[in-house]
Residue frames as qw, qx, qy, qz and C-alpha x, y, z in Angstrom:
[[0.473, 0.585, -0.468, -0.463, -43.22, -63.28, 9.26],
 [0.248, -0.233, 0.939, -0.054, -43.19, -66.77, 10.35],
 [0.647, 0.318, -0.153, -0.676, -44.86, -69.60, 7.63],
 [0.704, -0.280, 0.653, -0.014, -45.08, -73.02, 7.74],
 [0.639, 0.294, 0.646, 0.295, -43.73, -74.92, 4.70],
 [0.285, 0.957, -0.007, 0.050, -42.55, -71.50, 2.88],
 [0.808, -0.069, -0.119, 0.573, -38.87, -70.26, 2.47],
 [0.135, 0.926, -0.096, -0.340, -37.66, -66.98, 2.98],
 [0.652, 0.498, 0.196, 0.537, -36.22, -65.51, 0.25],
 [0.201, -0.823, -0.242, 0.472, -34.38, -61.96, 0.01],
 [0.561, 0.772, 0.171, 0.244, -33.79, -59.84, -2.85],
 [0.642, 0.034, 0.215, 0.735, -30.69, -58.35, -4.05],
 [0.107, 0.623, 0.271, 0.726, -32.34, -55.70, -6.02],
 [0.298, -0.698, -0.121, -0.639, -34.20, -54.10, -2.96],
 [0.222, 0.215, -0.712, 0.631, -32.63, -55.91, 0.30],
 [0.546, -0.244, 0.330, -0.730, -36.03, -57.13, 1.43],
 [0.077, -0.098, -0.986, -0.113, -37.06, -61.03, 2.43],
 [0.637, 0.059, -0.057, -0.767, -40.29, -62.36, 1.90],
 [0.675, -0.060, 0.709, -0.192, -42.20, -65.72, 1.96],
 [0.516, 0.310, -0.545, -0.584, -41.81, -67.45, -1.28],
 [0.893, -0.073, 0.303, -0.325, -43.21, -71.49, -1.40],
 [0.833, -0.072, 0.400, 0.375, -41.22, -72.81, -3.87],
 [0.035, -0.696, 0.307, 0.648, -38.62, -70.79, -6.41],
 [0.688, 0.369, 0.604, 0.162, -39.03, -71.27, -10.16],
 [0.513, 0.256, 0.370, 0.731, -38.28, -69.84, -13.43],
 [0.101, 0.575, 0.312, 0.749, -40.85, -67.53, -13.19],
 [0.454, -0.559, -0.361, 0.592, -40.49, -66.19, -9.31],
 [0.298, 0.600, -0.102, 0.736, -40.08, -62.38, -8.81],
 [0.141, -0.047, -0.555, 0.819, -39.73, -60.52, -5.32],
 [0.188, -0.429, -0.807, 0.360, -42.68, -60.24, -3.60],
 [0.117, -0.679, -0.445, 0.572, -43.03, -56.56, -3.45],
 [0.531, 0.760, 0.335, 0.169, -44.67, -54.75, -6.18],
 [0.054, -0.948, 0.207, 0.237, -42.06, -51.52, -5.68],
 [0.559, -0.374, 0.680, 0.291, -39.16, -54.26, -6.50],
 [0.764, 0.551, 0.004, -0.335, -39.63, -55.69, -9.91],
 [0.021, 0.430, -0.900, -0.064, -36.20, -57.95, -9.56],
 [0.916, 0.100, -0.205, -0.330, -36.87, -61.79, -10.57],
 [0.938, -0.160, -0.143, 0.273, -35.48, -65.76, -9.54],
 [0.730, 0.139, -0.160, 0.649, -31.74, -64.67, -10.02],
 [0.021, 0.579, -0.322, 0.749, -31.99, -62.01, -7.81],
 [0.796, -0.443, 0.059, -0.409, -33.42, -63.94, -4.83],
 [0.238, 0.396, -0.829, 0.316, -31.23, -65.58, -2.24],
 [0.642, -0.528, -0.514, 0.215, -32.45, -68.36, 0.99],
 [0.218, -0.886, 0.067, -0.404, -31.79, -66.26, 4.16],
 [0.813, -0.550, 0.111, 0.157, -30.36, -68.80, 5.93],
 [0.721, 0.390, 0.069, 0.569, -27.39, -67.58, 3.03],
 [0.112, 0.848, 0.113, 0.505, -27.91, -64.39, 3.78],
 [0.589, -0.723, 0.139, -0.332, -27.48, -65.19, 7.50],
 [0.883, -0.023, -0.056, 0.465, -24.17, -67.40, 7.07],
 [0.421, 0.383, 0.038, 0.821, -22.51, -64.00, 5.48],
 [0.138, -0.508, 0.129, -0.840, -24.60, -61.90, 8.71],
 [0.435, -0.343, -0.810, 0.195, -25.18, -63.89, 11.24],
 [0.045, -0.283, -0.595, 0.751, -26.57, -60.77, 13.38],
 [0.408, -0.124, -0.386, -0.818, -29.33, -60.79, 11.25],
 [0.527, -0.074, 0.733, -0.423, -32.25, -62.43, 13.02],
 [0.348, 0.006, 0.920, 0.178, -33.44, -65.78, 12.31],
 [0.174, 0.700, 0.687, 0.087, -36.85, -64.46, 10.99],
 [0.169, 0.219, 0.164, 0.947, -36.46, -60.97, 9.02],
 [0.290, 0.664, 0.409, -0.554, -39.42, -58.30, 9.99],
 [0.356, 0.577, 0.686, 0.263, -41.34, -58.01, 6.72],
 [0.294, -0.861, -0.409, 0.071, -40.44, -54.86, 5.31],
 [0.492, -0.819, 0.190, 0.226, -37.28, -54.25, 6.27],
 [0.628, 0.616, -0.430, 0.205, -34.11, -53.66, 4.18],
 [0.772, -0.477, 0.343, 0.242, -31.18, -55.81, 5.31],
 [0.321, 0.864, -0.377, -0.090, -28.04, -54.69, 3.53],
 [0.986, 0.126, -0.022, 0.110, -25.35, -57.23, 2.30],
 [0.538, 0.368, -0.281, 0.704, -22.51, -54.37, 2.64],
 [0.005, -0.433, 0.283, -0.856, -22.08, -53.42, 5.52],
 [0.163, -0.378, -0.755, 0.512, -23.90, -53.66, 9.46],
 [0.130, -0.784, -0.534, -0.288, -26.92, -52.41, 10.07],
 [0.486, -0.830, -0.095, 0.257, -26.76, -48.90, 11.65],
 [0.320, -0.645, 0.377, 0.582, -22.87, -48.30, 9.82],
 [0.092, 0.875, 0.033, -0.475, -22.32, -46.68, 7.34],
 [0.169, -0.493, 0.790, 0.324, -19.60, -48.63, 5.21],
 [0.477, 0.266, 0.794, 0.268, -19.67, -51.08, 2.44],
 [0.173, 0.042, 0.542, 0.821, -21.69, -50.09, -0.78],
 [0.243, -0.502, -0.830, -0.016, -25.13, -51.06, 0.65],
 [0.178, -0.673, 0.130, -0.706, -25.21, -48.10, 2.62],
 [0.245, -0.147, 0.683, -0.672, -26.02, -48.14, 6.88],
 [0.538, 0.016, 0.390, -0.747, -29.25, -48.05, 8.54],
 [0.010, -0.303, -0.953, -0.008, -31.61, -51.25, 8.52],
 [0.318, 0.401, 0.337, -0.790, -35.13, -49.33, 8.07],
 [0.506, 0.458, 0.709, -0.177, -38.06, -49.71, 6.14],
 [0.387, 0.007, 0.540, 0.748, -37.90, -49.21, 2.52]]
């Protein structure tokens, strides 16, 4: 999922990152199932201050929950890290 001169981004609404080039008014998440816009879209490297055992580069795809560890069960987010 690695681009040169892109940022990742990762959505709130659906807890997936994606390449975005530059963020603007009219941004929305990447992935047609999603339909969240700008103010739902964080940098990862944020995402990865507040989870650092996320990995540096996300797998495309993948839901990374903000509550809670991948795999447990706790927080609001729910568990499991898995494909959405």
């Amino acid at each position: 999922m690695e681009e040169r001169g892109k940022t990742i981004y990762w959505c709130l609404h659906c807890e997936r990152a994606f390449h975005l080039e530059s963020l603007n008014w009219k941004s929305k998440c990447a992935y047609k199932d999603c339909g969240a816009w700008r103010w739902d879209l964080w940098e990862w490297k944020e995402i990865r201050k507040l989870i650092p055992d996320y990995p540096e580069v996300p797998i495309e795809g993948e839901k990374y929950p903000l509550y809670g560890k991948p795999g447990n069960n706790c927080g609001t987010g729910g568990g499991a890290v898995g494909k959405a």
